[in-house]
N, C-alpha and C positions, 0 to 999 in steps of 0.2 A: 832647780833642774839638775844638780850637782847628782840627784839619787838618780836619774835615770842611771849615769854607768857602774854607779855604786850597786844597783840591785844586778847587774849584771853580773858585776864580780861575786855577786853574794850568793846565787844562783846556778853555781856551777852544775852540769857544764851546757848553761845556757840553754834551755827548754826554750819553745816555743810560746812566748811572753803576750803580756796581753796586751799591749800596746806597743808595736813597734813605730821608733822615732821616723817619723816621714819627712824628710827634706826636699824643698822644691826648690831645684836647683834654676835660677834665672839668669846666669853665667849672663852671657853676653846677649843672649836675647831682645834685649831692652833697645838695642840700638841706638842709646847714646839719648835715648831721647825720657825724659821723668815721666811721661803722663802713661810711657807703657811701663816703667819702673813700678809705678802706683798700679795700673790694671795688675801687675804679674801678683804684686802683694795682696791686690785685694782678692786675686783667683783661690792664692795658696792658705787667706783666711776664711774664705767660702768655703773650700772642698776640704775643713779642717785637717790640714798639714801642721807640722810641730815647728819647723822654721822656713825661711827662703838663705839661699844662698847666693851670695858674688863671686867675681873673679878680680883682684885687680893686679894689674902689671905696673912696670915702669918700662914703656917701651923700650930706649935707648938700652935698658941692661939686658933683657930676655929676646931681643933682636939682635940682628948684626947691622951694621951700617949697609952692606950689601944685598941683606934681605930687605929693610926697608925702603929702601933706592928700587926697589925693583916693581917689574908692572902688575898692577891689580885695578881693575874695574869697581869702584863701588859706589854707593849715594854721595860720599864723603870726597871721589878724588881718584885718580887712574894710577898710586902707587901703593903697597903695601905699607906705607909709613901714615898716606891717609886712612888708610880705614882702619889701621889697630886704633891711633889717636880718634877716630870718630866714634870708637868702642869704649873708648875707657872714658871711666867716668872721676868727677875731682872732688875736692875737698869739697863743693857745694852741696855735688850732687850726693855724696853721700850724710854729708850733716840731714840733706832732706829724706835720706833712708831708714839713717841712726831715730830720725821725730818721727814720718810716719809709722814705722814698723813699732814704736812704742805706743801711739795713739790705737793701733790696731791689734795690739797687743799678743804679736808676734816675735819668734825669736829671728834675727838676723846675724849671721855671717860670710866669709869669704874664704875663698882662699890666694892666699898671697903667692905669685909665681917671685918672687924675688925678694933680698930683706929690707930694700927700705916701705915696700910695700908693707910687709909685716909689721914695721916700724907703724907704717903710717896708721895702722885698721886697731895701732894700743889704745889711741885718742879714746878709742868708743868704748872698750872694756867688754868685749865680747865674750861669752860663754865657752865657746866653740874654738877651737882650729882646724882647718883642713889642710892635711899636703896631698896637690896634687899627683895622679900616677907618677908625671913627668918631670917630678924633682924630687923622686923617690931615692935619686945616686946622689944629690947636693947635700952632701954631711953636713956642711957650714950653714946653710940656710935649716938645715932639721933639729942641727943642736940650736939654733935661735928658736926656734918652735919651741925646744924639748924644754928651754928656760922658763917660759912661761908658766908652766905647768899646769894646762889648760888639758881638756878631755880635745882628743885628739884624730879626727877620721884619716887614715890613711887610705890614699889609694894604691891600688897593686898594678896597676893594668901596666903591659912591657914587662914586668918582671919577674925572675924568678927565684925559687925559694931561698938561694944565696943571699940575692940583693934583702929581698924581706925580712930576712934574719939577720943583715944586719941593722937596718931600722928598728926592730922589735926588740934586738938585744940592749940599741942606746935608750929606749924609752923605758925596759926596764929594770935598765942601770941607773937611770937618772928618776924613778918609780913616777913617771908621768902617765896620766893614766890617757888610752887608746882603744879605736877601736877599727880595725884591718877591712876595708872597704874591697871585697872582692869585683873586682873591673874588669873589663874586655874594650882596651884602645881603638876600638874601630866605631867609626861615626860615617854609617850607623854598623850595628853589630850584629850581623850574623846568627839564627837560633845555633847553628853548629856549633860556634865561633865560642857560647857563652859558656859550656863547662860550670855548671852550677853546684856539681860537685864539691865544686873546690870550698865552697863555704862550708861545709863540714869537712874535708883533710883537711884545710887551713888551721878551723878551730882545735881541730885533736892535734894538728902537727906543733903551732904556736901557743894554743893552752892562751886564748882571749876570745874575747867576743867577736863574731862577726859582722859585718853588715855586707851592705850590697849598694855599688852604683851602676845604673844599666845606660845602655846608650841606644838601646835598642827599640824597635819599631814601635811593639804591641807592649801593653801592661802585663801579660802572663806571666814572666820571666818574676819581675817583683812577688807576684803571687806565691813564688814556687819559693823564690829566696824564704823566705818569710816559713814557708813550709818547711824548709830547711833548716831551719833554726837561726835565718838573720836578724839581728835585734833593731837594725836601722837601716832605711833602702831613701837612696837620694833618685830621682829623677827631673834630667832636663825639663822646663815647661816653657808653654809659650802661648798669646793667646790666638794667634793663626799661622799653621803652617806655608802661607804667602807671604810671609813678611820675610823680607831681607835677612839672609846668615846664613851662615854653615852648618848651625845646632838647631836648626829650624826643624830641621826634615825628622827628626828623631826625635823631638822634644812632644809631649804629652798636650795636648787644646783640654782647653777644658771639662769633655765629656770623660777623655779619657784619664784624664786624671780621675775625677772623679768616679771613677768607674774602678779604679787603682786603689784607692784607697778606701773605698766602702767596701771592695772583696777582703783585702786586707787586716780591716777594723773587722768584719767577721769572722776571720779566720779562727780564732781562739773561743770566742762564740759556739763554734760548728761543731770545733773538738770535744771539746769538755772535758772530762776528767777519765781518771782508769776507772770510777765506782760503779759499779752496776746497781742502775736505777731504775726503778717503772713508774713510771709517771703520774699524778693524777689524772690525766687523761686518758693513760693505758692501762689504770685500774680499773676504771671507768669502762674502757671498751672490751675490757678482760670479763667484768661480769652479762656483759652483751653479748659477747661472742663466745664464750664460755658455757654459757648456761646448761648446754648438755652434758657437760663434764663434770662431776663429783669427785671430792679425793673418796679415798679408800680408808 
């Protein structure tokens, strides 16, 4: 899997490729519970997606004492300390992620908001790293990523071209290879809000691949990324917007996923190439429709 960002780089400056990498993001979805764990993997190897995605914290460091003391209503408990810990999931639960998602023969990752998180997700020897939007300023926790030397999705969302540049300048100091996930922080995001733009200034202004994470209602926006020259587009997923969460209301059911990903997978199909062709079928309908016209 190493070539997918290899051909990227070899590709300049990133055409509209014939398979972009689909991640299905299952963040917190799952709600603590393996049996929708397993449903989410088994959606993302139905509607052939290329991996699924986690999130894992360590509460006590990515909260404060006084945020998690404070009120929150959930399945789990009336404080916000109960329901991060009802989210997050432990070493069991993910050894049973690391065996299913190999039996199913999908790629899994996560991304770590914190470093012993980081630490903790080496056990598995993952492909992938993700930084989140929102530790796009924690240098300390980025150079632990940059160590790795792992292919690397950055998110941008909150930031601007300053912050990104400095990110982009340690990964290619330290030549770990990336790839700048253009995001819009709002859950859910706004058609105004998304500026899809940006994944072509981004890619001329930083000279890398693009991709695209959406947080947004409809599948369009991916479609368009993709049109846009994104190489890899992550969407939330879930398998019914009634189920308990935050990421629920924005996250992809299964139609619409799939719906996402087979406009997608056709995308490059539709286009084709610069050569001008006539088809056997329109040679075909050339001598049919033609008949009264002779050359000269």
């Amino acid at each position: 899997m190493k070539n997918f960002y290899e051909y990227f780089i070899q590709s300049k400056p990133w055409p509209i490729i014939k398979k972009p990498f689909l991640i299905a993001e299952i963040g917190i979805n799952h709600n603590g519970e393996m049996d929708l764990v397993r449903q989410m993997i088994d959606l993302a190897v139905e509607k052939q997606c290329d991996a699924v995605k986690f999130q894992k914290r360590t509460i006590d460091i990515v909260y404060t004492p006084e945020f998690l003391a404070s009120p929150r209503e959930s399945p789990w408990g009336n404080t916000q300390r109960a329901q991060k810990e009802g989210l997050e999931l432990g070493q069991d639960q993910y050894d049973e992620i690391n065996r299913y998602c190999k039996e199913k023969g999908i790629i899994w990752f996560a991304s770590a908001w914190d470093i012993p998180s980081l630490h903790f997700l080496r056990q598995y020897n993952l492909l992938y790293n993700k930084i989140a939007s929102a530790m796009l300023t924690h240098y300390e926790f980025i150079d632990e990523i940059i160590s790795e030397k792992k292919i690397t999705f950055i998110g941008t969302g909150m930031s601007d071209y300053k912050m990104i540049e400095n990110v982009v300048a340690r990964f290619k100091n330290a030549n770990c290879p990336f790839i700048l996930m253009h995001c819009v922080s709002e859950y859910p995001a706004l058609n105004e809000s998304l500026n899809m733009r940006q994944i072509v200034e981004m890619r001329n202004r930083f000279n890398c691949p693009i991709g695209y994470s959406g947080h947004e209602m409809t599948m369009l926006p991916g479609v368009i990324a993709v049109l846009m020259g994104a190489v890899a587009i992550e969407r939330h997923i879930t398998i019914s917007h009634a189920l308990y969460g935050s990421d629920q209301a924005f996250s992809l059911e299964p139609r619409g996923l799939e719906t996402l990903v087979n406009y997608i997978r056709q995308i490059p199909i539709i286009l084709g190439n610069n050569d001008r062709i006539i088809s056997k079928e329109e040679q075909i309908n050339a001598k049919k429709l033609r008949y009264f016209w002779r050359e000269s």
